[in-house]
C-alpha angles and dihedrals in degrees: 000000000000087000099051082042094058086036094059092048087050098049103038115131108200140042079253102049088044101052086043099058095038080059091056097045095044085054091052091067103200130153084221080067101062097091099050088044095054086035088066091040087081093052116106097238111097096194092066086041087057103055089037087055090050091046088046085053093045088049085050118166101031094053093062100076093044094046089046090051098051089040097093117064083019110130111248104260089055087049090055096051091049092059074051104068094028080064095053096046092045099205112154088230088084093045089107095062097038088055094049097042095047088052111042109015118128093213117070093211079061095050098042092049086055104041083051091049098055093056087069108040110145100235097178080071091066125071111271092243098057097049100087102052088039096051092041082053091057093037088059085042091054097043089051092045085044082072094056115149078227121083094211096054098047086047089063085038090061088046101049088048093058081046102048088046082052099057095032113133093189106014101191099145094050103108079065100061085046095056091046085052081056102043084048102046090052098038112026119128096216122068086214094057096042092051087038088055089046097056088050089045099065096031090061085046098059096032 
C-alpha cells in the first residue's frame, strides 16, 4: 500500500493528480513516507507543498532529522516549506533554523511560520541544562521579530512570546517581554497586534 501511495506521487502528471496523491500519502501517515514528502516539498506546486508539509507535521518526530539533513544545498522555496513543517512539529531540535528564519528571512510567510513556531517548541524534549539559554535565545529572537515591519509577523511574534513566558523554566527576561507588550499595546500601528499584545499581556500578568 506505502509503495503504490509514493508511486503515485512520483508518477502524477498533472498540478491535480499531484496534489491528489501528496494528500493520500500525507493521510497515510506513515514514517516510509518522509522522503517522498520532502522530496515534493521542492516541486513548484504549493498546493502539494502545502499538504506535504501537514502529513510531515502528523508523522512528527521521525521527519526532523530528514528534513535537517536536505536542508543545505536545498533551493530556497523548498527551504521555506521545511521551516514550514519544523514549526509545526515544534522539536528543539529545529530552534536553530527558526531562529534564524524568523530573524533573517526575506518572506514574511517564512518568518511568521517560524515566530509562531517558536512559541511552541517542546522543550521537555531538550536536555534540562540547555533550557534556559535556549529559551533566553528565543525570547531575544521574538522580541526582535515582535518589531517586523509586517504586522503578521509581529502578530506570531506576540503569540510565541505569551507561549514561550508560559513555558518559561528561569524567566529572567521576562520583564522584557513585559515592557515590549506594553510598547506594543500603546504604539502599534495595527489594531490586531495591538489587541493581540493586549491578550498576552493580561494573561502574563495573572499568571
Amino acid at each position: 500500500m506505502t509503495n503504490q501511495l509514493i508511486q503515485a506521487v512520483e508518477q502524477a502528471d498533472s498540478s491535480e493528480g499531484l496534489l491528489n496523491a501528496v494528500k493520500a500519502l500525507a493521510a497515510a501517515d506513515l514514517t516510509e513516507a518522509i522522503p517522498t514528502l520532502i522530496t515534493v516539498l521542492g516541486y513548484n506546486n504549493p498546493g502539494a507543498a502545502v499538504a506535504a508539509v501537514d502529513g510531515l507535521i502528523q508523522i512528527g518526530e521521525p521527519a526532523v532529522q530528514p528534513l535537517l539533513e536536505q536542508l543545505d544545498g536545498y533551493n530556497y522555496g523548498a527551504r521555506a516549506w521545511a521551516v514550514r513543517a519544523l514549526a509545526g512539529i515544534g522539536d528543539p531540535r529545529g530552534l536553530d533554523i527558526l531562529l534564524d528564519a524568523a530573524a533573517n528571512d526575506f518572506a514574511l510567510s517564512v518568518r511568521r511560520a517560524a515566530a509562531k513556531g517558536l512559541g511552541t517548541i517542546c522543550w521537555e524534549l531538550m536536555p534540562i541544562e540547555q533550557i534556559a539559554e535556549a529559551q533566553g535565545n528565543t525570547s531575544k529572537t521574538l522580541l526582535q521579530a515582535s518589531q517586523d515591519p509586517e504586522w503578521v509577523v509581529r502578530y506570531a511574534a506576540v503569540g510565541g512570546l505569551q507561549a514561550l513566558a508560559g513555558a518559561a523554566v528561569q524567566p529572567d527576561w521576562l520583564s522584557a517581554v513585559l515592557t515590549r507588550l506594553e510598547e506594543i499595546v500603546s504604539g502599534d500601528e495595527t489594531s490586531s497586534v495591538r489587541a493581540r499584545a493586549w491578550v498576552a499581556q493580561q494573561k502574563l500578568l495573572l499568571s
